[in-house]
N, C-alpha and C positions, 0 to 999 in steps of 0.2 A: 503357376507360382502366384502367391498372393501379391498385390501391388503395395509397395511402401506406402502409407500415406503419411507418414511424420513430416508435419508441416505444411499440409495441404490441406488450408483453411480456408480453400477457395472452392474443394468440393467434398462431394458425400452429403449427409445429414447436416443441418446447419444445428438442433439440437442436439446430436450427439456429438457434435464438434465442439462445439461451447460447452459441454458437459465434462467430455474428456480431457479438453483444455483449459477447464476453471480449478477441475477436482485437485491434480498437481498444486496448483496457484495456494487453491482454499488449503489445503495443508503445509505449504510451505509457510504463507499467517499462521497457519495454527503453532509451528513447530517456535515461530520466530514469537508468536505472543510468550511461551513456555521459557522462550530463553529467556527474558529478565526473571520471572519467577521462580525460574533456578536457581538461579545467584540471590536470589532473595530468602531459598526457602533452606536453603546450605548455610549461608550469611547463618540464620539462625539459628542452626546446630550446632555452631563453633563460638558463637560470638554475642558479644551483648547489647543493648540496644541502642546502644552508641555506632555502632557498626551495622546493625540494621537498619536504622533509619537512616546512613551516611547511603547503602545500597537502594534503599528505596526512593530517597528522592533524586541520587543520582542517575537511577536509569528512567526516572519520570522525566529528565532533561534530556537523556541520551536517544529515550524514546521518540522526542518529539523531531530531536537533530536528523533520527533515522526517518522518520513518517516525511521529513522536507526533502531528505535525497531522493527519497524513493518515489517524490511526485517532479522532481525534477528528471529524473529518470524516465517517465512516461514520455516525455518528447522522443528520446531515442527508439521507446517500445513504438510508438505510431509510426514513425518517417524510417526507422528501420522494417515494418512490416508495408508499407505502401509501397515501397523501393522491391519487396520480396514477392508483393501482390503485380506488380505491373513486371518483374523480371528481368529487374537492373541491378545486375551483379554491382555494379563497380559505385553506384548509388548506395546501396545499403552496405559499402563497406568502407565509402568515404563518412558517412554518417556514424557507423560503429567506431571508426578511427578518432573522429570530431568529437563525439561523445565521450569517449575513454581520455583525450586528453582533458579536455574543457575541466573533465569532473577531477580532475586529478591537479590542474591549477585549482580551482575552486578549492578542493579540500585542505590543500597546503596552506591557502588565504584562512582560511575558515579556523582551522587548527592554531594557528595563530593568535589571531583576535579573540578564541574563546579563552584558550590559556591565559593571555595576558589578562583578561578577565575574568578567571573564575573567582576569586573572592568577591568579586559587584554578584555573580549569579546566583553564588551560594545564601547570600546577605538577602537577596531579592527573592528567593524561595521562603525565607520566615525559616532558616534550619535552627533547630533547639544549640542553646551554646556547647554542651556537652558532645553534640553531633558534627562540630564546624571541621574542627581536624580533621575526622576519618572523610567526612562526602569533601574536602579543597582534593585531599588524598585520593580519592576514589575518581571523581571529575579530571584531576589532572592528564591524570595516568589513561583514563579512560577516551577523552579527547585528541591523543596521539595516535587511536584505532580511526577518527574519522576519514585517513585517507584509506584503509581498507572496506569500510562500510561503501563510500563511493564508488569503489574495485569493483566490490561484490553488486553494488545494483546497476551498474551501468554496464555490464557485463550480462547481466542476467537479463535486463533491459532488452539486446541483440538476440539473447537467445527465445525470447517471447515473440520478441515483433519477428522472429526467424520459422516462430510459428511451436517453438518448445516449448512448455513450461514444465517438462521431465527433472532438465538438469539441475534446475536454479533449486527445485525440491533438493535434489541430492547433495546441493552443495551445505542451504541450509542445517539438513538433516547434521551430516558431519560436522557443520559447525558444533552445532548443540550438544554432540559425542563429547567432542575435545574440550569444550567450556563446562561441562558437566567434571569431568575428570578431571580437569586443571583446577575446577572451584573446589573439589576436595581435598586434593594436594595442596594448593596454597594457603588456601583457609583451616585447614584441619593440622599435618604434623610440621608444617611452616609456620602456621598461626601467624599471619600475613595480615588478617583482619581487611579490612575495605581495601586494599590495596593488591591482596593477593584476587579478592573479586575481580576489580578492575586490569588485574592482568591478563588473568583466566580468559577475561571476556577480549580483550584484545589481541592475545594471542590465536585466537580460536574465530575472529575476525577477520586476524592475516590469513593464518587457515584455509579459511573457504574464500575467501577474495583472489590468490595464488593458485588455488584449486580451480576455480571455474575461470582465471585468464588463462592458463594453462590445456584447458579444456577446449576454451573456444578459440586458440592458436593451432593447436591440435588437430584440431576437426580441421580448419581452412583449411590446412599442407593438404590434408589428405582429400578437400573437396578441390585444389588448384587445379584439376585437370576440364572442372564443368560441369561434375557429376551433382553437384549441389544444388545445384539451379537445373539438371539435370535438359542442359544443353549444348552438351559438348564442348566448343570452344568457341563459339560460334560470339560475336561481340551484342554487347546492349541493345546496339540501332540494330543489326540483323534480324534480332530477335524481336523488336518491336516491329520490323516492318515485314516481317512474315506473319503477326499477328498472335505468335507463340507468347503461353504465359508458363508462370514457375509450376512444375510439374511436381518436386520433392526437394524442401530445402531443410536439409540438417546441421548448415552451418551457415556461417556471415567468411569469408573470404576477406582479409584484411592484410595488403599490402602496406610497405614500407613510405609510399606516396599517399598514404593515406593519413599519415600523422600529421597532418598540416592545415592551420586554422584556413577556415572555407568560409569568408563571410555570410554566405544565404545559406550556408546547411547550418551555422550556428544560430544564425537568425533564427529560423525556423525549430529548431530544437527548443529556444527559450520561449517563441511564441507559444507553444503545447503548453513547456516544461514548467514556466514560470509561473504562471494559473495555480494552475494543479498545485506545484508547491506550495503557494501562498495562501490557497484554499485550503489547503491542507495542515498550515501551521495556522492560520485563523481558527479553524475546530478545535484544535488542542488549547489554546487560546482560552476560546468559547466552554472547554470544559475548565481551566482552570478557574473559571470568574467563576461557574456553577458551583463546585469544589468550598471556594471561598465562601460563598450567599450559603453552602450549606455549614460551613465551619461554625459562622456565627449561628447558626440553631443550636447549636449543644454537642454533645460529643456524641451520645447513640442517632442522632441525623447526622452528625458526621460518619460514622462509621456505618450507618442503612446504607448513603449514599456512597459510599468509597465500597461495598461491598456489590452491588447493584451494578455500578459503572464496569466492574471488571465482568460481571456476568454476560452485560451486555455488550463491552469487547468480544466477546468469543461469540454470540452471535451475530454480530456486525460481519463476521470471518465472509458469511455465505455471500450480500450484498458487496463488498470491497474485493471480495475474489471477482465476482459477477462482471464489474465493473472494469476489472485490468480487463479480465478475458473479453468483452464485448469489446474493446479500445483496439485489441489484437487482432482479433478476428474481421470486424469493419477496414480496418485500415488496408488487411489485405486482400480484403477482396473491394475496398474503393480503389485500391491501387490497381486492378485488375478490370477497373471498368464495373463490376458486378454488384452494383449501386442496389437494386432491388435484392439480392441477397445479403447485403450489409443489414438494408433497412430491418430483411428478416431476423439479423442475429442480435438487432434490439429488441425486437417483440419477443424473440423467443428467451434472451436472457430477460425479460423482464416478468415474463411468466414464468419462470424456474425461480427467482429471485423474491416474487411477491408471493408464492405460493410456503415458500419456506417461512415466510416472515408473518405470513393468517396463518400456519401450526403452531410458529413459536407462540403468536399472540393469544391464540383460541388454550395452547398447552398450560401457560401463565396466570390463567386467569384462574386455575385451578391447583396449580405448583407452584406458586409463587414464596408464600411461607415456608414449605415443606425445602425447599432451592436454597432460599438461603438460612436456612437453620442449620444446612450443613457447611456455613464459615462462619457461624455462632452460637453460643448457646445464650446469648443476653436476649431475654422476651422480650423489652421493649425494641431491641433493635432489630432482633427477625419481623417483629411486626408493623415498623415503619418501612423495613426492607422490605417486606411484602405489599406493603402501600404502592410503594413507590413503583416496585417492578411491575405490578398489576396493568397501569397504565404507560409507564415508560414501555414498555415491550413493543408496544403499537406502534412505537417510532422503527422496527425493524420491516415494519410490512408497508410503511411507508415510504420511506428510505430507497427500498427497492426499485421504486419506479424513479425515482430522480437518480441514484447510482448509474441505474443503466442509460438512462439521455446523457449523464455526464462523462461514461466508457465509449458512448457512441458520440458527443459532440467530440471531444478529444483526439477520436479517429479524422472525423473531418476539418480539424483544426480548428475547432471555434471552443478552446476547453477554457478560455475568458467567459465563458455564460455559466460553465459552473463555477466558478467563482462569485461572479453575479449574483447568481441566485441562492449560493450559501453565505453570503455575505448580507445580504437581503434576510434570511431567515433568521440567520446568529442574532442581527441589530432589532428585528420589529419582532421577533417572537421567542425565539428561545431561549435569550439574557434577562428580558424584561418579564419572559411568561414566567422564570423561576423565580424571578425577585418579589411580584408580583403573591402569585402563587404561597410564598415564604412569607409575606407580609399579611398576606388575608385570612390562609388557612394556616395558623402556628399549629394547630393540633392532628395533623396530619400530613403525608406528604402524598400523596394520591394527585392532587389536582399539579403539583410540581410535577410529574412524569409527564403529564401531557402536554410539557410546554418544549422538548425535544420533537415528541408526535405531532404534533401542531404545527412546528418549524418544519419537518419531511412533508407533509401535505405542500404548504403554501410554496415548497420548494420543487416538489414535484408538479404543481399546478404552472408555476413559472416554466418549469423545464417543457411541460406541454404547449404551452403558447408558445416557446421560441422554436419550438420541433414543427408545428403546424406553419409558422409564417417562414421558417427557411426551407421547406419544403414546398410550401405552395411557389415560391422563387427559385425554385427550381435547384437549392444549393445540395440537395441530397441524392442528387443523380435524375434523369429525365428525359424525355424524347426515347431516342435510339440506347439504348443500352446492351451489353452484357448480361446476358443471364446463367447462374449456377444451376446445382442441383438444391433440391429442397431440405 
């Protein structure tokens, strides 16, 4: 009989374990990039553009609220996979426990403070007056799904660092069904306008957040006997001190003792989690200032660049999947001692990741007009879009090699360096390289694309120095080790 290996990230191929574990990941982004442009693309069957633009700048805020959980989220993806990698049941379920609370006070805070704010964030966006009612409307209603959003990544979160990225696809996919269907129903013979959007999308948030708790309650009952950590019953310390590690784990096990603030498993959560997020709403950040510096060019660079940026969304997909799954995959086999095969599942995501990103860049240099002529027919704007993409693409093959140091610092808790050095990047090159760039070259945007490509170099060159000096100190495993399969 074939051996299960669901969740046994600690043997087999280290490439086709990273492969098979990112591909899930890379489509669940893809499905979840698709969900705002749903609601967007619906929005515009039924409605005018008063209610178009209430969806589009709503879900550019809703976006960034989801991109901040979802790196606060990576502390539980790490410390719930090292807990899975070393073969501590009752670790990785105090931590699933911790997490799911934490994120569930948080979102109740959050929910809050934004509501009683959304006329400051609406005002602070620059929304056309025409458009204020439907996006206060759309935001309001929209911002009561934040504690489902949290459900759904802090959950998904366990089931990655559990070594799945199967289910979190499934759960998204169903989302996008139900939000899909409800955006036509409430927008179309309700004629709901930005409101029935914002329902659509919150319902079908509860959806799959109820969906996948239900899943990974589910699974535990059925794994309490052992069979999950696929050690019978045998306790934590036993299991450490027979030297046994997790054989096949298909679920996180989550007792009733587990719902209870743990001050060092929370600590530890926000030392990963809090990075990451920050890092992570810093970029959104960093593109809204770019956004801006390109506004005042004129409206065809506004619209090159707001056409470009979304292209290169969707290949960012391959890098940012790259990234969770090296974060996964290290932590459990750090947590396993198997420090030299961690180290491998950064080189190897980093050569799968940079190898995608010299095709896109080699493909662009020759499709770039042709790419985006199919989201306009305006000549001047395909052809500044084409400017622009030419050399912005280069930042995807860049990218690559700092994603993956920043999936693998995260693994070993040091995910404050990618912060670091994306923060470093954002301030001396890729704010000042556009402004720059806008001020020198007005008649073209070409040398503007290389100032993201420019910021991924000098960010990857960072992430290489601090990989070489915590390594040569031995913080990446050393002496006596743990060895996997290759």
């Amino acid at each position: 009989m074939k051996e299960n290996l669901e969740g046994k990230l600690t043997e087999g191929s280290v490439a086709a374990r990273l492969v098979a574990f990112s591909l899930p990941f890379l489509m669940a982004n893809f499905l979840q990039t698709l969900y705002g442009m749903a609601d967007l693309f619906i929005a515009g069957q039924f409605n005018g553009a008063d209610v178009i633009t209430a969806v589009s700048i709503g879900s550019q805020i809703m976006h960034m609220i989801t991109v901040i959980i979802a790196g606060l989220a990576m502390g539980t993806t790490v410390l719930t996979a090292r807990a899975v990698g070393a073969g501590k049941e009752r670790d990785a379920g105090l931590c699933a426990g911790n997490s799911l609370l934490a994120f569930l006070i948080f979102s109740v805070f959050a929910t809050a403070i934004l509501f009683v704010f959304c006329p400051q964030i609406v005002a602070l966006m620059h929304t056309p007056p025409e458009a204020v009612g439907e996006t206060l409307s759309y935001l309001g209603i929209c911002f009561l799904g934040i504690p489902f959003i949290s459900l759904y990544n802090s959950v998904s979160a366990v089931f990655r660092g559990a070594g799945d990225s199967k289910r979190p696809l499934y759960f998204v996919a169903a989302s996008c069904l139900v939000n899909i269907i409800l955006d036509v129903f409430f927008m179309g013979p309700l004629a709901l306008g930005s409101r029935g959007a914002a329902l659509a999308t919150v319902l079908s948030q509860a959806f799959s957040a109820f969906l996948a708790a239900f899943v990974l309650f589910a699974r535990g009952k059925r794994g309490a006997s052992g069979e999950a950590y696929g050690s019978g019953g045998a306790s934590d310390e036993a299991r450490a001190s027979s030297g046994s590690r997790v054989k096949s784990v298909a679920c996180v096990r989550i007792l009733r003792g587990d719902f209870r603030m743990d001050a060092k498993v929370l600590k530890a959560l926000l030392q990963i989690g809090l990075p990451v997020s920050a890092q992570d709403g810093f970029i959104q950040v960093s593109f809204l200032v770019i956004t801006i510096i390109a506004n005042s060019r004129g409206l065809s660079v506004a619209a090159a660049v707001g056409i470009v940026e979304k292209i290169i969304c969707f290949l960012f997909l391959v890098p940012s999947s790259m990234l969770s799954a090296i974060s996964a995959l290290a932590a459990q086999n750090m947590g396993a001692s198997l420090h030299a095969r961690a180290r491998h599942t950064l080189y190897a995501g980093m050569a799968i990741a940079s190898a995608f990103g010299a095709l896109f860049a080699l493909a662009f240099q020759f499709a770039s007009v042709p790419f985006v002529s199919l989201f306009t027919h305006d000549a001047e704007v395909v052809q500044l879009g084409g400017q622009y993409l030419r050399s912005y693409v280069f930042d995807c093959f860049f990218a690559a090699f700092h994603f993956a140091f920043s999936g693998f610092f995260c693994a070993y808790g040091y995910s404050l360096l990618s912060f670091v050095h994306n923060t470093v990047s954002i301030l001396l090159v890729r704010i000042p390289g556009a402004y720059f760039a806008a001020k020198y070259f007005p008649g073209t945007l070409y040398p503007m694309g290389w100032a993201p490509a420019i910021g991924s170099l000098l960010s990857s060159l960072i992430c290489l120095g601090f990989y070489l000096l915590l390594k040569r100190n031995g913080k990446f495993g050393g002496g006596l080790e743990r060895h996997g399969g290759k």
